[in-house]
Structure formats: C-alpha cells, structure tokens
C-alpha positions as a Markdown table, in Angstrom:
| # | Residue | x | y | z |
|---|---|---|---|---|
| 1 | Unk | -3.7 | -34.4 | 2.9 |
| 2 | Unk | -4.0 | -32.8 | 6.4 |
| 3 | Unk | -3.5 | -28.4 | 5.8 |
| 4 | Unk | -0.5 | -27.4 | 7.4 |
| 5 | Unk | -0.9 | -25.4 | 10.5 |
| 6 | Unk | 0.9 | -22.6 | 12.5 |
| 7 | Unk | 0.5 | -21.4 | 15.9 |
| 8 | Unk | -0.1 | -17.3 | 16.1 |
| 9 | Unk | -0.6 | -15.2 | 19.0 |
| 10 | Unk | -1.4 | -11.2 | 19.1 |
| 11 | Unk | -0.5 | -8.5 | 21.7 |
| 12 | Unk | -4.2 | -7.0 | 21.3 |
| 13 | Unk | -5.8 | -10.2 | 20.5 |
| 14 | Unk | -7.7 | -11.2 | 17.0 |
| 15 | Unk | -11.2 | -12.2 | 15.5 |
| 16 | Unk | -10.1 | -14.9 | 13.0 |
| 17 | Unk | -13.0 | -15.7 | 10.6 |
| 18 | Unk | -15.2 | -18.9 | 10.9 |
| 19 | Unk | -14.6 | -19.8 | 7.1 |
| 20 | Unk | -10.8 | -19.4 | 7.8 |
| 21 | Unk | -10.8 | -22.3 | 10.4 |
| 22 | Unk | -13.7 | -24.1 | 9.1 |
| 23 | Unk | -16.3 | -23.5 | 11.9 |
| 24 | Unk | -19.6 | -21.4 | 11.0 |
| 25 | Unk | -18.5 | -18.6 | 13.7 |
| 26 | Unk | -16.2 | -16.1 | 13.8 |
| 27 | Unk | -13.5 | -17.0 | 16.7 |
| 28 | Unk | -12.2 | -14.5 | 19.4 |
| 29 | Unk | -8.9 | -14.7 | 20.3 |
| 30 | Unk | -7.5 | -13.0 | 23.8 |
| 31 | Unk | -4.7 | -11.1 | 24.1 |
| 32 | Unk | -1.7 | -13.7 | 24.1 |
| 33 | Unk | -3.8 | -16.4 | 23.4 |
| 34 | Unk | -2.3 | -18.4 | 20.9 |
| 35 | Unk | -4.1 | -20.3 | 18.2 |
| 36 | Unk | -3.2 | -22.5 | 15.1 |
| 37 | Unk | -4.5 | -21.3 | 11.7 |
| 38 | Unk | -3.5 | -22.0 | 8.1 |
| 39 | Unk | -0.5 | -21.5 | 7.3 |
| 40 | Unk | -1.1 | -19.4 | 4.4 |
| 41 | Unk | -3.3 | -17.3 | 6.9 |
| 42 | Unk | -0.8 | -17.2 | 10.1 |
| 43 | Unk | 2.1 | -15.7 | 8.0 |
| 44 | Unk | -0.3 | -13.3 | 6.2 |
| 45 | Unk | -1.1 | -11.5 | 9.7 |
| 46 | Unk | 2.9 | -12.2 | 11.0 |
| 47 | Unk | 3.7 | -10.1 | 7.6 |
| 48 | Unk | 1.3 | -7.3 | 8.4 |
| 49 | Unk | 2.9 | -7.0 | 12.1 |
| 50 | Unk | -1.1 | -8.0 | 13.7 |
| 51 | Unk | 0.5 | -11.4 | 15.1 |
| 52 | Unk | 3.7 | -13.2 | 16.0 |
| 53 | Unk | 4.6 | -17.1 | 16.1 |
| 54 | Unk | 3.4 | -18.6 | 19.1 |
| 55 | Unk | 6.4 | -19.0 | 21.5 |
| 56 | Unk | 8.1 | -16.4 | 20.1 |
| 57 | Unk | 10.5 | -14.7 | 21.6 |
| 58 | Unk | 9.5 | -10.5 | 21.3 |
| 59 | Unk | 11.6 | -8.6 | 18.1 |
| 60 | Unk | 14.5 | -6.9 | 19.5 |
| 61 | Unk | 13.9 | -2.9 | 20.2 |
| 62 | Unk | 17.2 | -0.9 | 19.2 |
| 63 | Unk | 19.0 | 0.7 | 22.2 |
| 64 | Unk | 18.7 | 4.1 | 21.2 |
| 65 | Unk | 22.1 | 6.1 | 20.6 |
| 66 | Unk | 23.4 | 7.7 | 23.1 |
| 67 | Unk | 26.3 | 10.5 | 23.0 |
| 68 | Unk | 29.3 | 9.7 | 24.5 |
| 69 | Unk | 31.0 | 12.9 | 26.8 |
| 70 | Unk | 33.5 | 13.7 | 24.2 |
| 71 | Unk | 30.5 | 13.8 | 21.2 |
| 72 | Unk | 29.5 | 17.2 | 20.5 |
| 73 | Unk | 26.2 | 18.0 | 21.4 |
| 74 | Unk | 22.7 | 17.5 | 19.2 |
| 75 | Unk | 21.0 | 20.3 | 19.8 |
| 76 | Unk | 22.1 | 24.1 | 20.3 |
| 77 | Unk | 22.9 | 25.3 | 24.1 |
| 78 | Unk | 20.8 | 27.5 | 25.2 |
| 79 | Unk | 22.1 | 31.1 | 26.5 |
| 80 | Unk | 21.9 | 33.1 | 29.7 |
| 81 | Unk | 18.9 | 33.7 | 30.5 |
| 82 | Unk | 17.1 | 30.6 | 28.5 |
| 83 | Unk | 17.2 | 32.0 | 24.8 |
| 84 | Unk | 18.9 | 30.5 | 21.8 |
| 85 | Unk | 22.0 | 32.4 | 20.6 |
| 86 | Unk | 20.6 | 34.5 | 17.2 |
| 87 | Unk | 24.2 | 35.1 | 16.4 |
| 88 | Unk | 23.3 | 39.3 | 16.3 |
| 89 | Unk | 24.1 | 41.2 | 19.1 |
C-alpha cells in the first residue's frame, strides 16, 4: 500500500532529507514552495510551527486591544515638564 502523503509549504523554505522522500539527496525547498512528504513527516514540522498545509489559509493574528476613550489609561501620565509624578513634593 501506497504511503499517505501531505502537501507542506514554509515561509523561509526547507531542506527535507533524501531518506525522507526516498531519493539519495537532500531536497531544497523555496520559500512558498510547496511539496508532498509523509504524512508522519508533514505534521511533525506543521506541529513545530517550521511549515503549514499547502493551500492554507495564514493562522489568524489577534487584533491587539485597544482602550476605548472612557478606559482609564495603561500607563502613568507624565507631569509638567516630562517627569513621572513621585507622589513627594
């Protein structure tokens, strides 16, 4: 029976070992450049963040949180004249 394959791609690109995809070279792999490995193999380097599914759309990035006008503020104002507030006078 036929291994099952899955199609990977990397942002930075990969060197997938010759013994991995049954040639006697090691195979470079561009940026973006998607290429079908073992299964076994292809989720291995998903898990360890070094590739993605081919076709894939990108992991959604978090908006970051953003204060609304009636949140207090994050961080200390600063005083007249630049300095932080020390509280002594």
């Amino acid at each position: 029976m036929a291994e099952k394959k899955i199609r990977i791609s990397s942002p930075r690109g990969l060197i997938i070992p010759g013994a991995v995809l049954g040639k006697s070279a090691d195979v470079r792999v561009g940026p973006h450049e998607p290429v079908s490995v073992p299964v076994a193999y292809g989720l291995s380097l998903i898990g360890d963040r070094f590739a993605e599914r081919a076709g894939a759309k990108p992991a959604a990035v978090e908006k970051p949180l953003v204060n609304e006008p009636d949140d207090p503020p994050e961080t200390l104002p600063l005083a007249p004249g630049g300095m932080l507030p020390t509280g002594a006078d």
